[in-house]
PDB file with SEQRES, HELIX, SHEET and CRYST1 records, atoms N, CA, C and O in Angstrom:
SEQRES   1 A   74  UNK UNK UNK UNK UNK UNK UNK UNK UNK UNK UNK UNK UNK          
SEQRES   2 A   74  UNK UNK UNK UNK UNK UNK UNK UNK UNK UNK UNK UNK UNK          
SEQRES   3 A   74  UNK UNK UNK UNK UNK UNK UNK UNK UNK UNK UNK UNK UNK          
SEQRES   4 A   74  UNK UNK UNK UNK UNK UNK UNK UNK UNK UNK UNK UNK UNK          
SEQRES   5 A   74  UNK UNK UNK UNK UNK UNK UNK UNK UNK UNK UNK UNK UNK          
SEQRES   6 A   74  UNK UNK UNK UNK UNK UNK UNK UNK UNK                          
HELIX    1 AA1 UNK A    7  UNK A   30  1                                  24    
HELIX    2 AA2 UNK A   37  UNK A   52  1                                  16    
HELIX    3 AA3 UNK A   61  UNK A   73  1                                  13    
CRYST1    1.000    1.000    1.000  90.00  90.00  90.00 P 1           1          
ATOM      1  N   UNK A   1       5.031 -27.073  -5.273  1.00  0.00           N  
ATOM      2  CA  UNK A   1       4.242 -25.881  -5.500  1.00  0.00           C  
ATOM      3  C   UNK A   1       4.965 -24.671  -4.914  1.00  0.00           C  
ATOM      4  O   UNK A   1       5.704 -24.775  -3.935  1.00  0.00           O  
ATOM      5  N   UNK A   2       4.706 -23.410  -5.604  1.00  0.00           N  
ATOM      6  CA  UNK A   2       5.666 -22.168  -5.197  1.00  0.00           C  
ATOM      7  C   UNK A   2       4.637 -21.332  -4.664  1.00  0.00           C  
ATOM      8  O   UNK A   2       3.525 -21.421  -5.184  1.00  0.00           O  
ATOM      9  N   UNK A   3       4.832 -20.453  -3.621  1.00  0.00           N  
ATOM     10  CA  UNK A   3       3.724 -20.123  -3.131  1.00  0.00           C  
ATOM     11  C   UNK A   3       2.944 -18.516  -3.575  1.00  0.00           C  
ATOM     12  O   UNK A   3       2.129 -17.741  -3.074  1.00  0.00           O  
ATOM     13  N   UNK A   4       3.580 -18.594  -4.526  1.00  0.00           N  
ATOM     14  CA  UNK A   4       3.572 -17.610  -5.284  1.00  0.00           C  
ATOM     15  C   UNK A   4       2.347 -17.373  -6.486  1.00  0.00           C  
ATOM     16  O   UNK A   4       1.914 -16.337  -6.990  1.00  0.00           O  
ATOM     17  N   UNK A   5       1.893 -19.267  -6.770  1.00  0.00           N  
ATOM     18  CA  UNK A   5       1.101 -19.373  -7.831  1.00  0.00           C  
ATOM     19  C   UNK A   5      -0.124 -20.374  -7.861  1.00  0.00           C  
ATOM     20  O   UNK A   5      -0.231 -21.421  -7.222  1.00  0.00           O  
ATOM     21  N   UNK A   6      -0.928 -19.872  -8.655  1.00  0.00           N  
ATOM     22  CA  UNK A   6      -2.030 -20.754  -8.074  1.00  0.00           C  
ATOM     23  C   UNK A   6      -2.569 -21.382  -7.318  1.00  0.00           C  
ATOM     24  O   UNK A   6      -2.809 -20.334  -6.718  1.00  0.00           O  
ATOM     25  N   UNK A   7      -3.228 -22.437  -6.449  1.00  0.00           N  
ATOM     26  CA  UNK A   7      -3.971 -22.315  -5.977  1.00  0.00           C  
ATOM     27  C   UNK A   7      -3.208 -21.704  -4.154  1.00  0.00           C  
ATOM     28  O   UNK A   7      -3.630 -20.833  -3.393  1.00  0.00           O  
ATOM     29  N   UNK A   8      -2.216 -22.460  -4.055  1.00  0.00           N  
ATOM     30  CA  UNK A   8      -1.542 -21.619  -3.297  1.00  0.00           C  
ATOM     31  C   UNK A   8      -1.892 -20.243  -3.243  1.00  0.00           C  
ATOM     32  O   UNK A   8      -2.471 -19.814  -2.245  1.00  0.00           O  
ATOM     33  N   UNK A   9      -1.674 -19.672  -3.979  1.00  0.00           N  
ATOM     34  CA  UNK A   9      -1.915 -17.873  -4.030  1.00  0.00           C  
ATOM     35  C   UNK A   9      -3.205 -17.507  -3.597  1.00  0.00           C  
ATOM     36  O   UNK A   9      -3.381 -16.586  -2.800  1.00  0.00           O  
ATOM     37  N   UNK A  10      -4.129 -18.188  -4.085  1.00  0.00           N  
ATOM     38  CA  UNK A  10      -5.202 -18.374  -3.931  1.00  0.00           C  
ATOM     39  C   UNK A  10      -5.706 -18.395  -2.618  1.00  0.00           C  
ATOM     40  O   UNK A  10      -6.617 -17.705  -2.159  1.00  0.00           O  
ATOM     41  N   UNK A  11      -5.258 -18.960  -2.248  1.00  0.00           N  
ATOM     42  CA  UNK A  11      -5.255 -19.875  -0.760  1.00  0.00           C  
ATOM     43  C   UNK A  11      -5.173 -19.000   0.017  1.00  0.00           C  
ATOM     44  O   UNK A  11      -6.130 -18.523   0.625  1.00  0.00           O  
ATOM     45  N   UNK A  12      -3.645 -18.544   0.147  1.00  0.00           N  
ATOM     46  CA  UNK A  12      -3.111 -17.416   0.699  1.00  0.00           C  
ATOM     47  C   UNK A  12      -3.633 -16.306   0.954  1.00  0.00           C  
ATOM     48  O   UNK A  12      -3.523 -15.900   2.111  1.00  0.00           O  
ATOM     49  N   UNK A  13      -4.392 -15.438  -0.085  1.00  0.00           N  
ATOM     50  CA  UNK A  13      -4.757 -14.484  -0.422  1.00  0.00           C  
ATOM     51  C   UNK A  13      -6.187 -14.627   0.106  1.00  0.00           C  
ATOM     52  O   UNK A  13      -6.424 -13.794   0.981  1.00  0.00           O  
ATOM     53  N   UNK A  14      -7.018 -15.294  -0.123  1.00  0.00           N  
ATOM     54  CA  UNK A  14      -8.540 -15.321   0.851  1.00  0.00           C  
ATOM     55  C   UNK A  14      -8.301 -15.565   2.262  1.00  0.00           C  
ATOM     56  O   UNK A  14      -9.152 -15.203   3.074  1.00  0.00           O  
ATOM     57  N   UNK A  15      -6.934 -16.303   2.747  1.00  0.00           N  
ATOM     58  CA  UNK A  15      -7.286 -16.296   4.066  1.00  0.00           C  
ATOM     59  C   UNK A  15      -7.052 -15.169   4.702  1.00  0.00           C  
ATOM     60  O   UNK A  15      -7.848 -14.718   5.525  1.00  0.00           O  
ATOM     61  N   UNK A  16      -5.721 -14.484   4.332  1.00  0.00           N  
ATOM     62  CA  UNK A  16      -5.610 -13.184   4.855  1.00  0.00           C  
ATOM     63  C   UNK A  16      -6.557 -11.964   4.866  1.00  0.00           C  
ATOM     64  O   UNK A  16      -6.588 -11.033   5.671  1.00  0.00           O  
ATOM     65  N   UNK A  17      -7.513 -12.254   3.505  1.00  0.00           N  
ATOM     66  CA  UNK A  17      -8.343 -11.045   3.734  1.00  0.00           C  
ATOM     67  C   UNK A  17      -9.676 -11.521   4.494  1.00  0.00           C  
ATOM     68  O   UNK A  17     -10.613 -10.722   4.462  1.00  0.00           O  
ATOM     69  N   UNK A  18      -9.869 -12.780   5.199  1.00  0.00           N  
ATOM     70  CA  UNK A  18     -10.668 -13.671   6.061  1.00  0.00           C  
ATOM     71  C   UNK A  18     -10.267 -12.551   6.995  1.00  0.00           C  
ATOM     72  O   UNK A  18     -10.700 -11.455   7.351  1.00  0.00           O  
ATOM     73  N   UNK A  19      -9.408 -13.210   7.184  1.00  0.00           N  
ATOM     74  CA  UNK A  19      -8.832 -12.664   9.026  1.00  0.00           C  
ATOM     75  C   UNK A  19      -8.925 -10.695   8.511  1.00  0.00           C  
ATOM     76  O   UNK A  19      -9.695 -10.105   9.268  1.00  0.00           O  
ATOM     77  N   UNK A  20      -8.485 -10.054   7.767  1.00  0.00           N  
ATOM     78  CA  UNK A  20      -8.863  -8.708   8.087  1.00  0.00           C  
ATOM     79  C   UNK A  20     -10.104  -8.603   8.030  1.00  0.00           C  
ATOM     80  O   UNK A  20     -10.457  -8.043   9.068  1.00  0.00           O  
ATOM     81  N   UNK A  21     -10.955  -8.826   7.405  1.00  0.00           N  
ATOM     82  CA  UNK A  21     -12.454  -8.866   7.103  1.00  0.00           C  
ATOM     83  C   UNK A  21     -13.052  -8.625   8.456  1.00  0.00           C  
ATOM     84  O   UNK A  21     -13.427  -7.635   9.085  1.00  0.00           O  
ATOM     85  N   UNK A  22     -12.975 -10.378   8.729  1.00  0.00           N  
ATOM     86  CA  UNK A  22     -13.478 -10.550  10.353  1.00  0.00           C  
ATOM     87  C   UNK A  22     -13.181  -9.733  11.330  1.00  0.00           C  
ATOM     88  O   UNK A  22     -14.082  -9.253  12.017  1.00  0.00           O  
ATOM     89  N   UNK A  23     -11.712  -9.405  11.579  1.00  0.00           N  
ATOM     90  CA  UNK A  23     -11.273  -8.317  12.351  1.00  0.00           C  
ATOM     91  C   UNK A  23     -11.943  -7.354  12.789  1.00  0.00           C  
ATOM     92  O   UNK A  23     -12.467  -7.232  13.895  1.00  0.00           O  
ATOM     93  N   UNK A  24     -11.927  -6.397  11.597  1.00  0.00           N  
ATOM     94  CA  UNK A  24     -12.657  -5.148  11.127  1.00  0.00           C  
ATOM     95  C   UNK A  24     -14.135  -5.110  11.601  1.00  0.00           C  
ATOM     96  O   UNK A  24     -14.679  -4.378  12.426  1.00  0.00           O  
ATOM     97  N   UNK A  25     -14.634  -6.146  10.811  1.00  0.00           N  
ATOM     98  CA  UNK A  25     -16.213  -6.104  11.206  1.00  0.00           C  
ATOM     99  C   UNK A  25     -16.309  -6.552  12.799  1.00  0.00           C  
ATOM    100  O   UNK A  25     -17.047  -5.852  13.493  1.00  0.00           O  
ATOM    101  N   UNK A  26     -15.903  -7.211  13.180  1.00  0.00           N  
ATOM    102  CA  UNK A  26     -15.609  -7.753  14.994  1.00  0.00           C  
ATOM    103  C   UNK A  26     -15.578  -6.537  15.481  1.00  0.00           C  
ATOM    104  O   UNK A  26     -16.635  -6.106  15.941  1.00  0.00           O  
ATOM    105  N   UNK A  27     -14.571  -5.812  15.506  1.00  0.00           N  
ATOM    106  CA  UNK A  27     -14.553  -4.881  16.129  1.00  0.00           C  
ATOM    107  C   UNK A  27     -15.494  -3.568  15.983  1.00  0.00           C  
ATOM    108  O   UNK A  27     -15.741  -2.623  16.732  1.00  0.00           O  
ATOM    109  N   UNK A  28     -15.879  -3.913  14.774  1.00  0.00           N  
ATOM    110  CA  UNK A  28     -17.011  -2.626  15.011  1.00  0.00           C  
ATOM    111  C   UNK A  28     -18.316  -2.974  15.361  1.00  0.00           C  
ATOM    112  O   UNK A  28     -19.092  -2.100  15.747  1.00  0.00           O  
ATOM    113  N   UNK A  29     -18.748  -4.472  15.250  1.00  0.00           N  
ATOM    114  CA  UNK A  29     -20.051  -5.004  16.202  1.00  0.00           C  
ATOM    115  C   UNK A  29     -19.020  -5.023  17.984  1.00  0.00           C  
ATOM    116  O   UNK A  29     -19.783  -5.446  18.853  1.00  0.00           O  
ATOM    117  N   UNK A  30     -18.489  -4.894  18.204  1.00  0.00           N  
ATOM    118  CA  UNK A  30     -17.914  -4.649  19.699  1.00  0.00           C  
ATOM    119  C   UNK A  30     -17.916  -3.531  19.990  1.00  0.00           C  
ATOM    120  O   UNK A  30     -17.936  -3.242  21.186  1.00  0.00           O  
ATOM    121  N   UNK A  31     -17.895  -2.444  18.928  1.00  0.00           N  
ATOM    122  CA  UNK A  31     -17.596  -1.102  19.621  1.00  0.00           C  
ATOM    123  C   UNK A  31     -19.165  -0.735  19.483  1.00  0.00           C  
ATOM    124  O   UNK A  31     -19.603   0.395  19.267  1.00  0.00           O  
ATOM    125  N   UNK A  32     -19.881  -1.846  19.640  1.00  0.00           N  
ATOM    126  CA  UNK A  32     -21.485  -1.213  19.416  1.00  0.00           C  
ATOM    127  C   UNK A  32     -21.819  -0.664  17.678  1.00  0.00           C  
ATOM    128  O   UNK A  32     -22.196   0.506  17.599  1.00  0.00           O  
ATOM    129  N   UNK A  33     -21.730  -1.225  16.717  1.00  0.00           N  
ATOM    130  CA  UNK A  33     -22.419  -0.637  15.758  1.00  0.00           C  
ATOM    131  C   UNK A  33     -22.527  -1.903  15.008  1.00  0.00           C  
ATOM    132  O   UNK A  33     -22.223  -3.057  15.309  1.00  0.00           O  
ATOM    133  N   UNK A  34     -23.150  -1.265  13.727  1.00  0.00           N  
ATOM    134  CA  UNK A  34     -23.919  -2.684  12.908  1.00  0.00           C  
ATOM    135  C   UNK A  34     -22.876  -2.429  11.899  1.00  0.00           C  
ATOM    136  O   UNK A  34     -22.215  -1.412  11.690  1.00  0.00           O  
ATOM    137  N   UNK A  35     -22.877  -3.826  11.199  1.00  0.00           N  
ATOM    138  CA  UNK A  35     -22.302  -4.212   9.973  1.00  0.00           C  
ATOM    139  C   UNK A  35     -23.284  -4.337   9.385  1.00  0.00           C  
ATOM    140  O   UNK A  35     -24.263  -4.653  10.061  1.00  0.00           O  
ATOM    141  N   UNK A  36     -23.523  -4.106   7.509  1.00  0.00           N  
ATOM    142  CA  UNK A  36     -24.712  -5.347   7.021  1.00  0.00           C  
ATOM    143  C   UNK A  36     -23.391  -5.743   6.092  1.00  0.00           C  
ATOM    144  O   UNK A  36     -22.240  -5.396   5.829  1.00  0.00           O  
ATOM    145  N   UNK A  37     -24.709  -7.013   5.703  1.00  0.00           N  
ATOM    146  CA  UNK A  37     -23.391  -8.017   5.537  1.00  0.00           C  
ATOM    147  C   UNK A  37     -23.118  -7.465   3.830  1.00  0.00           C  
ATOM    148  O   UNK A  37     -22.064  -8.002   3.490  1.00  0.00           O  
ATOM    149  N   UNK A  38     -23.503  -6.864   3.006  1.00  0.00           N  
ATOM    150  CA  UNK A  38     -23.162  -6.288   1.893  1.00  0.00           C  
ATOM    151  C   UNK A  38     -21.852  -5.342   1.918  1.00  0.00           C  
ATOM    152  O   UNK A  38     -21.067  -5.208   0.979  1.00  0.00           O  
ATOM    153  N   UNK A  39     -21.775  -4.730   3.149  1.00  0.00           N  
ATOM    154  CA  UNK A  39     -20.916  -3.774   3.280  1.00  0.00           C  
ATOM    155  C   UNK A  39     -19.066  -5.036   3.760  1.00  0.00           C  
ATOM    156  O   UNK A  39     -17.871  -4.850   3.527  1.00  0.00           O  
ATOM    157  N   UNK A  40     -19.697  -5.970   4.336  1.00  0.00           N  
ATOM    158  CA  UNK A  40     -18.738  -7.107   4.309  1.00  0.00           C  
ATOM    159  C   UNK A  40     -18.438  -7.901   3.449  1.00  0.00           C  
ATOM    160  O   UNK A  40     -17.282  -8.300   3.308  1.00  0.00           O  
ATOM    161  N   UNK A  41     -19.421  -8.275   2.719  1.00  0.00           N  
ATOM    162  CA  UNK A  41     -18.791  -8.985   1.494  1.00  0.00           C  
ATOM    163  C   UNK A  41     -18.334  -8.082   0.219  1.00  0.00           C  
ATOM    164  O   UNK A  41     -17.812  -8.689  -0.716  1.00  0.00           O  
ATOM    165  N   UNK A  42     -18.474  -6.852   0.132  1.00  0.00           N  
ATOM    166  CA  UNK A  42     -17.709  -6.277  -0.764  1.00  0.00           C  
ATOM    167  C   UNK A  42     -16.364  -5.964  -0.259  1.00  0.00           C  
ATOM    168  O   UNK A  42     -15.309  -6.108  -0.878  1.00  0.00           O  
ATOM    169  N   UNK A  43     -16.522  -5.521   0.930  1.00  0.00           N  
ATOM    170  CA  UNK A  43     -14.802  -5.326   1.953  1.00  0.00           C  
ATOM    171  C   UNK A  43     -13.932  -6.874   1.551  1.00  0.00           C  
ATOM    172  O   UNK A  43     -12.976  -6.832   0.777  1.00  0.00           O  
ATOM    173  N   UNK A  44     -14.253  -7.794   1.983  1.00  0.00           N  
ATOM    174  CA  UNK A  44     -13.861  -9.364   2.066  1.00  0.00           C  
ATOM    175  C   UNK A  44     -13.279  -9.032  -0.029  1.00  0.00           C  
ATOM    176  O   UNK A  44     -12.183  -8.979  -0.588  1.00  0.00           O  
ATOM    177  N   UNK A  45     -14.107  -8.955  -0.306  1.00  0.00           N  
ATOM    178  CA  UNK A  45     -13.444  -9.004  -2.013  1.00  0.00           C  
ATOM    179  C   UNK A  45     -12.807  -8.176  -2.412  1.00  0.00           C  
ATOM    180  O   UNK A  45     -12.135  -8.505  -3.390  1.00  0.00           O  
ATOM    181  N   UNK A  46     -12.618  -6.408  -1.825  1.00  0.00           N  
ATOM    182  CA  UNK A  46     -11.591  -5.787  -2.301  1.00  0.00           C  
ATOM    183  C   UNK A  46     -10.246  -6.284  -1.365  1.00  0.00           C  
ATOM    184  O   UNK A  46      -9.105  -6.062  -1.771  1.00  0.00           O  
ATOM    185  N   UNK A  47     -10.451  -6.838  -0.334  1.00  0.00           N  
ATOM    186  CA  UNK A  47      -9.505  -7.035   0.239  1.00  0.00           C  
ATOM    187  C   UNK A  47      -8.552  -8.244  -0.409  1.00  0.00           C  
ATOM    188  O   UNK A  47      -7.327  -8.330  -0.485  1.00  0.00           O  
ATOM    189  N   UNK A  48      -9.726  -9.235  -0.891  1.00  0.00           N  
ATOM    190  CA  UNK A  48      -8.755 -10.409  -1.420  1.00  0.00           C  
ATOM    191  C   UNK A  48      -8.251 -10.192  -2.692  1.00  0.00           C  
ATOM    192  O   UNK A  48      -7.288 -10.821  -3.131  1.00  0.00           O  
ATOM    193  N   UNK A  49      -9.022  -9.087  -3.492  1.00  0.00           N  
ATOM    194  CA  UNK A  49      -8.204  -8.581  -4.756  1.00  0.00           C  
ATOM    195  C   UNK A  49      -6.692  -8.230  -4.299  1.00  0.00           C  
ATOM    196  O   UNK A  49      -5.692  -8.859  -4.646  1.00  0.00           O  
ATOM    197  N   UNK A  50      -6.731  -6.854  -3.265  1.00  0.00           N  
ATOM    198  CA  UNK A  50      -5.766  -6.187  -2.763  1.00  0.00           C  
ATOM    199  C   UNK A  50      -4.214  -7.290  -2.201  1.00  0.00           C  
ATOM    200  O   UNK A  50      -3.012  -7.038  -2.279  1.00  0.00           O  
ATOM    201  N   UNK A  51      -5.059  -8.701  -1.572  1.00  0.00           N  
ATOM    202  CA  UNK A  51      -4.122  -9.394  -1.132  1.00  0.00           C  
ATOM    203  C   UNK A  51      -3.450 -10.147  -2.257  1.00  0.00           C  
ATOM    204  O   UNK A  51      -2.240 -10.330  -2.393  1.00  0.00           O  
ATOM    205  N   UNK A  52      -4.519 -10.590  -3.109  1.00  0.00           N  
ATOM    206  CA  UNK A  52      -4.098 -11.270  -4.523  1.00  0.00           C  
ATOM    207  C   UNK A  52      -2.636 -10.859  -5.020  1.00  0.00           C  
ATOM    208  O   UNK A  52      -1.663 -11.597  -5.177  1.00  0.00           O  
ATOM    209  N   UNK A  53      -2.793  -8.875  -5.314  1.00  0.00           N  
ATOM    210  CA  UNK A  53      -1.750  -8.591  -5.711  1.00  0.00           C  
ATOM    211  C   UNK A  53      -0.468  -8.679  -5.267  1.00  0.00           C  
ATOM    212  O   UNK A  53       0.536  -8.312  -5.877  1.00  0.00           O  
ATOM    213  N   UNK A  54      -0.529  -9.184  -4.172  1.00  0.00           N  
ATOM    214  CA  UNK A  54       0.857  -9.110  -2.833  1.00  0.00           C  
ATOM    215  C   UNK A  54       1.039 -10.185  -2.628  1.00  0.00           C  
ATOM    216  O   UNK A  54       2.079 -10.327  -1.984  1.00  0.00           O  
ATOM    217  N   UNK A  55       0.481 -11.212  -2.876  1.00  0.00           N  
ATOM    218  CA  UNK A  55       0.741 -12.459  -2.417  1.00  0.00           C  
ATOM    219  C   UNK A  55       1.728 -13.847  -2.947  1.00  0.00           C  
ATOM    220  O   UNK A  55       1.948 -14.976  -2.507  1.00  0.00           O  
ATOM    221  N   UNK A  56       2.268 -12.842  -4.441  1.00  0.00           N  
ATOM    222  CA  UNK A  56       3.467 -13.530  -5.039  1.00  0.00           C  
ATOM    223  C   UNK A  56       4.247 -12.967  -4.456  1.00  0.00           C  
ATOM    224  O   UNK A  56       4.955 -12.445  -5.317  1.00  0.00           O  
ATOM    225  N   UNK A  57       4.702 -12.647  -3.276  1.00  0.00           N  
ATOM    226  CA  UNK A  57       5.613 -12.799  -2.443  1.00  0.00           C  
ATOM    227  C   UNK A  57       5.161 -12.696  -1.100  1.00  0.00           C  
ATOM    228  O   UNK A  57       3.950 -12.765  -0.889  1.00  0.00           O  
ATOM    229  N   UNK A  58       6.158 -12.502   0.070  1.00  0.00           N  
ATOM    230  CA  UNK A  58       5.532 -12.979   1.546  1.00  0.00           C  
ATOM    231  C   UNK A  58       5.550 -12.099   2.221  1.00  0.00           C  
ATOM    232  O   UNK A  58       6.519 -11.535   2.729  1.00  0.00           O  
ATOM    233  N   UNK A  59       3.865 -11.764   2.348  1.00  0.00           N  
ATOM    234  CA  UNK A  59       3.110 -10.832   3.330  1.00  0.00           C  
ATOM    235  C   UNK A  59       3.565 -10.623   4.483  1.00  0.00           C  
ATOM    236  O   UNK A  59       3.209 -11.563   5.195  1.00  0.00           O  
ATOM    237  N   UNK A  60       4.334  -9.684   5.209  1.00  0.00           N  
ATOM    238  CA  UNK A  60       4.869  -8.965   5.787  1.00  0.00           C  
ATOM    239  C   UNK A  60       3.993  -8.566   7.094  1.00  0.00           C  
ATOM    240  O   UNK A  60       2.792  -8.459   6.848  1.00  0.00           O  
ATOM    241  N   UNK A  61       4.336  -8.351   8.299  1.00  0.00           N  
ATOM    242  CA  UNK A  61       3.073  -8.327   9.236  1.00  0.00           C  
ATOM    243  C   UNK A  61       2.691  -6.979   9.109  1.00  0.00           C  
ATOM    244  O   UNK A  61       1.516  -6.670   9.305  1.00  0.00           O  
ATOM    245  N   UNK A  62       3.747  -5.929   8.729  1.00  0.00           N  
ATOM    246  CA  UNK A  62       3.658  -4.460   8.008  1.00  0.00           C  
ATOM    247  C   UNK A  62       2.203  -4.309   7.349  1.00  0.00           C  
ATOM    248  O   UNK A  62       1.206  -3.626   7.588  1.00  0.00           O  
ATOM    249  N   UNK A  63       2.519  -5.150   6.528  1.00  0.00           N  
ATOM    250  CA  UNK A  63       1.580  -5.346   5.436  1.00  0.00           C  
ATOM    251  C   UNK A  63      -0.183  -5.619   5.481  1.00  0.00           C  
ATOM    252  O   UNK A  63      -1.247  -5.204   5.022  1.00  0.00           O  
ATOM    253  N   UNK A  64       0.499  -6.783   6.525  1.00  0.00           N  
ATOM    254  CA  UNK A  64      -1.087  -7.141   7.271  1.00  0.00           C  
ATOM    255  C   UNK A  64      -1.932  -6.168   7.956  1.00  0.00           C  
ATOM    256  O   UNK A  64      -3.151  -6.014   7.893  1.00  0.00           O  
ATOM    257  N   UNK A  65      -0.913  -5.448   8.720  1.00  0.00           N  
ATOM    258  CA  UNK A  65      -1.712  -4.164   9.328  1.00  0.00           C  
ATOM    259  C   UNK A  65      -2.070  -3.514   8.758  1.00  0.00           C  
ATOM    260  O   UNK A  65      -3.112  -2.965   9.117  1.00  0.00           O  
ATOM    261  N   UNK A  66      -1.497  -3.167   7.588  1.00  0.00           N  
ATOM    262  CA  UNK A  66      -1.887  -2.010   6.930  1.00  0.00           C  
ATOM    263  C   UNK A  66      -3.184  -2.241   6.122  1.00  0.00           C  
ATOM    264  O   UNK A  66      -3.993  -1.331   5.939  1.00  0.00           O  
ATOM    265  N   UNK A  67      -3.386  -3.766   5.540  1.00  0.00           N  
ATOM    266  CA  UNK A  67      -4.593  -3.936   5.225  1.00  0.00           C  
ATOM    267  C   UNK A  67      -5.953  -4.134   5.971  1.00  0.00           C  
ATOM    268  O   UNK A  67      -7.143  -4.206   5.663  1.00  0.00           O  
ATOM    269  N   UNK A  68      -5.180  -4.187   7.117  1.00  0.00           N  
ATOM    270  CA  UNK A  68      -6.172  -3.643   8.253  1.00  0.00           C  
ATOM    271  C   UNK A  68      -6.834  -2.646   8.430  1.00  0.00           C  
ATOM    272  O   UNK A  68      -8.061  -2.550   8.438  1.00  0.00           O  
ATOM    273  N   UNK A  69      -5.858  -1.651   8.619  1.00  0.00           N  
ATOM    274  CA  UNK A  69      -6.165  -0.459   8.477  1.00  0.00           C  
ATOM    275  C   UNK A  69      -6.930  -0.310   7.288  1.00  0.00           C  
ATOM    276  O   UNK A  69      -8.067  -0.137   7.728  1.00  0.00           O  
ATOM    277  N   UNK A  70      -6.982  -0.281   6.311  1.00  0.00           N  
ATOM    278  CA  UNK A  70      -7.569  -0.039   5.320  1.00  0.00           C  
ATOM    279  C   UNK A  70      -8.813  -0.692   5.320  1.00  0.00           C  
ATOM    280  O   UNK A  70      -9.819  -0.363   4.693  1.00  0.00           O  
ATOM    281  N   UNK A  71      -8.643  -1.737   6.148  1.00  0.00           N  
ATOM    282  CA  UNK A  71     -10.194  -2.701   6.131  1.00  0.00           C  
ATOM    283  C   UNK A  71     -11.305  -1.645   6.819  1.00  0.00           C  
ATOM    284  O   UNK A  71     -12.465  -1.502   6.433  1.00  0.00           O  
ATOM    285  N   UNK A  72     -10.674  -0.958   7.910  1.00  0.00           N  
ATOM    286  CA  UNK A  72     -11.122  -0.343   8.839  1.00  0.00           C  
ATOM    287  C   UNK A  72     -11.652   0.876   8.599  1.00  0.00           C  
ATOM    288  O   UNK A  72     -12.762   1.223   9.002  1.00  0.00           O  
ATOM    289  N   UNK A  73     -10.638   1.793   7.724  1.00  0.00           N  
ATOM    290  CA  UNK A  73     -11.319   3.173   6.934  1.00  0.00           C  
ATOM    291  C   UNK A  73     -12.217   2.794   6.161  1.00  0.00           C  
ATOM    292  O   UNK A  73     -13.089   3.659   6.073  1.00  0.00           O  
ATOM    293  N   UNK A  74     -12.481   1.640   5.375  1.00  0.00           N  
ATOM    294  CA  UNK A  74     -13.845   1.182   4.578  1.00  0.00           C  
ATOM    295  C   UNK A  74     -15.336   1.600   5.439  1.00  0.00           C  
ATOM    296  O   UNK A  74     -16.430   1.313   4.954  1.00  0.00           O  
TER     297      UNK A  74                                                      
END                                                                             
């Protein structure tokens, strides 16, 4: 399997936007404020779209942050 395609990609691509998801929302129930969880599960799915597209090749820790960041301006 190439990790580039199917379910691999797949794979790939939800876990990374797992871990920004969680991140994001973690830290803003830590810095004292609320999440609802609508506002997380739409974040969690643009994110795994966003990772989808990047994930035929290898996500970069650059990269990771930056979808961080972006998790975060949401």
């Amino acid at each position: 399997m190439r990790p580039g395609h199917g379910a691999v990609r797949l794979v790939r691509s939800a876990t990374v936007a797992l871990i920004c998801t969680t991140t994001a929302a973690g830290a803003h129930v830590l810095g004292g404020g609320v999440v609802p969880t609508s506002a997380v599960t739409i974040l969690f799915i643009a994110a795994a779209f966003i990772t989808w597209l990047v994930s035929s090749r290898r996500v970069t820790a650059g990269q990771m942050v930056g979808l961080l960041v972006l998790c975060q301006v949401y």
